[in-house]
C-alpha positions in Angstrom: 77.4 166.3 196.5 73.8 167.0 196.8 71.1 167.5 194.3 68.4 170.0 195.5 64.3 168.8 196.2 62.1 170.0 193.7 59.3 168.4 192.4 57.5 168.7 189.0 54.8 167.3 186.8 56.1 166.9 182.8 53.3 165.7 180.2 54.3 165.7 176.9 52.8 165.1 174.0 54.7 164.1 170.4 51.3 164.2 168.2 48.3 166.1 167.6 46.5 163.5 168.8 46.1 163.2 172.9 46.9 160.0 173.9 44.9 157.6 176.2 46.6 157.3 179.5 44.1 156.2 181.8 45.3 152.5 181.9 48.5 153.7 183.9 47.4 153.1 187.3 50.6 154.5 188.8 52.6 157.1 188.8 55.7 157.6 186.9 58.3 159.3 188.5 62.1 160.8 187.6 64.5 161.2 190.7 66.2 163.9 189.5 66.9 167.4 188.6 68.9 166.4 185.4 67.5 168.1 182.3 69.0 165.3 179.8 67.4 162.8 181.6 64.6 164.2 181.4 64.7 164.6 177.5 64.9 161.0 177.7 62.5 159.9 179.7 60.3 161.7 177.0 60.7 159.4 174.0 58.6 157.2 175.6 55.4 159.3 175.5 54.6 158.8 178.8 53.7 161.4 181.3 55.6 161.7 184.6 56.8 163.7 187.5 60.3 165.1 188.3 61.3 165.1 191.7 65.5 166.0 192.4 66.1 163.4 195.8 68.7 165.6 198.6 71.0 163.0 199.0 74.7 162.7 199.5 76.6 161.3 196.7 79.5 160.1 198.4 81.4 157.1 197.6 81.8 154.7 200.7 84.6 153.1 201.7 85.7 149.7 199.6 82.6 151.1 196.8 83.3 149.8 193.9 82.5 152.2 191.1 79.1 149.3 190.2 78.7 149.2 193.4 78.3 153.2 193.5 76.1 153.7 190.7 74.2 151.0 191.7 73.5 151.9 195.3 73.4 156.0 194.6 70.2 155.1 192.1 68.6 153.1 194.5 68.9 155.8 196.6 67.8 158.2 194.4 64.5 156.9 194.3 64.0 155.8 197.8 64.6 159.8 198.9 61.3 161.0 197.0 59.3 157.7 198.0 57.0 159.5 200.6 55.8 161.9 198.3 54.3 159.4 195.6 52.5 156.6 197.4 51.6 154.1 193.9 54.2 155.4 192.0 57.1 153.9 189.9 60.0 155.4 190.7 63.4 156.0 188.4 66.5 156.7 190.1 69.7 156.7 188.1 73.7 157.8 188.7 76.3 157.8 186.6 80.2 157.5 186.7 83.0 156.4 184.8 86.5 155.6 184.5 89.8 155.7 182.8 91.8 152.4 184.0 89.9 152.3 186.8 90.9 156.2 187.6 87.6 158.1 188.4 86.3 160.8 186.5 83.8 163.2 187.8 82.6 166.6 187.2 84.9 169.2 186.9 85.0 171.8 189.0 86.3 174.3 186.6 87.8 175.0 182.9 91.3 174.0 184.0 89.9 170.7 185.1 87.8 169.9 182.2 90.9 170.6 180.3 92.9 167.8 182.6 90.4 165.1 182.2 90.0 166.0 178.5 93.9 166.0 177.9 93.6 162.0 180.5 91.6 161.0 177.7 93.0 161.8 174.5 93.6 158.6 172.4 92.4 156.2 175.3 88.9 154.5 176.2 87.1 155.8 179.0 83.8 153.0 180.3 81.1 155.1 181.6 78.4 153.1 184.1 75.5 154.2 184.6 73.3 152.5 187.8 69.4 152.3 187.2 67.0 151.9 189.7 62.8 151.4 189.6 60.9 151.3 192.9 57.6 150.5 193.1 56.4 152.4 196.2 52.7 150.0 196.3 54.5 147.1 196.2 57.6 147.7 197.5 59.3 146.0 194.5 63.1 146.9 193.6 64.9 146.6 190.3 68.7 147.5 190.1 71.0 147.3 187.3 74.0 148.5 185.7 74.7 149.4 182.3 78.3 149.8 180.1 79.6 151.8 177.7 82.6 152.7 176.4 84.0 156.0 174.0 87.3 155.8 172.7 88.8 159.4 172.2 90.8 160.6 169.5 94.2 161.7 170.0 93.6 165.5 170.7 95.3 168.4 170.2 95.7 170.8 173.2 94.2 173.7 170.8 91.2 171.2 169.9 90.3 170.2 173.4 90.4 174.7 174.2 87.8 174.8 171.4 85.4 172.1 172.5 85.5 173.3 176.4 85.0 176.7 175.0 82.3 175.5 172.6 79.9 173.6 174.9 81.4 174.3 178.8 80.8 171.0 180.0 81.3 171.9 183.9 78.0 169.7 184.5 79.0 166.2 182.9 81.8 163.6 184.3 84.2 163.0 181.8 84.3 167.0 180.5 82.1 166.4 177.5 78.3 166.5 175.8 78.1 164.0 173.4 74.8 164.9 172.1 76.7 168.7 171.3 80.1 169.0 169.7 81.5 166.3 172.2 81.1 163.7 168.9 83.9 165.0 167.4 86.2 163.9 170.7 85.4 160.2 169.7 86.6 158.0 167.0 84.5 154.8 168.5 81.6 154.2 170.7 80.7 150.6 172.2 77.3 149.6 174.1 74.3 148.3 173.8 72.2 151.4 174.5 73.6 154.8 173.2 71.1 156.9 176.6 73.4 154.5 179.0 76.2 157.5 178.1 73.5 160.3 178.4 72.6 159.0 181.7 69.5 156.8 181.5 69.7 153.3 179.8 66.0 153.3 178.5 66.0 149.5 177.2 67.2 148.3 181.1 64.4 150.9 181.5 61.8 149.3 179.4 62.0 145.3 180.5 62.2 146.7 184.3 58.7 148.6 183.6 57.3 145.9 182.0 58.4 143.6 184.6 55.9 145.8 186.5 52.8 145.5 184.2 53.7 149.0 182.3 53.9 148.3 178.1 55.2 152.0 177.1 54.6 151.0 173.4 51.2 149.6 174.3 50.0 152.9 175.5 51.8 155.4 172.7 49.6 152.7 170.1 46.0 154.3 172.2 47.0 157.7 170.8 
């Protein structure tokens, strides 16, 4: 799989008030096209750049699935490096699992219907690989975050509404849990609830304060 280049600039602003950012001296930057991450990334009141990396997404031989995510984020962020010279960089990818039996994207209704009926009144562990580059310095951070969702056990008829409720054709595992996916689960487990949407922001937070960036710091200059 490939994601298409394109490159953006996102500035938003969550008060009347502007906020002082002129103590960022770098760049922030998003490596991807991902509309949800994006959402995310906002909560922090930071302004950055979107830039979707043109890379190819598959798994190598012997990859574990922590492996994967781990090295696909990396990579991520490394394939818009030339284009932001003293910038931090965020590359994430996300995967998961039922007993160790991949789920991706489904290609189509009938598949999002399969994975859907996989799941019903099992636990499916979603990983989610985050990357930060410093492009200055040079400096990588990798991780990889957990979490779990336990389904409820689903009627065919109830998994036909939900796929024709919210089409999830774009998210692995067949479901939006920030839209009427919620009502699929009867548990979640995991220390940040964005590591399931696709972006673990408190990985996120130590790795850019590791490099000097206090996002709470700056919002409190507004």
């Amino acid at each position: 799989m490939h994601e298409g280049a394109f490159c953006q600039k996102n500035i938003a602003f969550f008060s009347p008030k502007a906020i002082d950012y002129t103590w960022i001296v770098m760049n922030l930057v998003l490596a991807s096209s991902s509309p949800y991450r994006r959402k995310i990334l906002e909560q922090l009141r930071l302004p950055f750049s979107t830039c979707s990396p043109d890379i190819d997404e598959s798994p190598k031989s012997n990859e574990n699935i922590d492996q994967y995510v781990s090295r696909l984020a990396l990579q991520k962020a490394h394939a818009v490096a030339d284009r932001f010279p003293d910038s931090l960089i965020i590359g994430s990818d996300q995967a998961c699992h039922l007993g160790g039996m991949p789920l991706g994207k489904p290609e189509n209704l009938k598949a999002a219907f399969k994975h859907l009926k996989l799941c019903s009144g099992t636990t499916v562990e979603f990983l989610t690989g985050l990357a930060l580059l410093n492009t200055a310095s040079g400096h990588e951070q990798v991780t990889t975050e957990r979490f779990r969702v336990t389904f409820r056990h689903l009627t065919d008829d109830e998994i036909r509404a939900y796929i024709q409720l919210d089409q999830p054709l774009d998210c692995a595992g067949s479901f939006k849990v920030e839209a009427a996916g919620i009502s699929l689960f009867t548990a979640m487990e995991g220390r940040d609830y964005n590591t399931l949407l696709g972006l673990p922001m408190l990985a996120l937070v130590d790795m850019l304060k590791t490099e000097g960036v206090n996002p709470l710091l700056a919002a409190a200059k507004g």
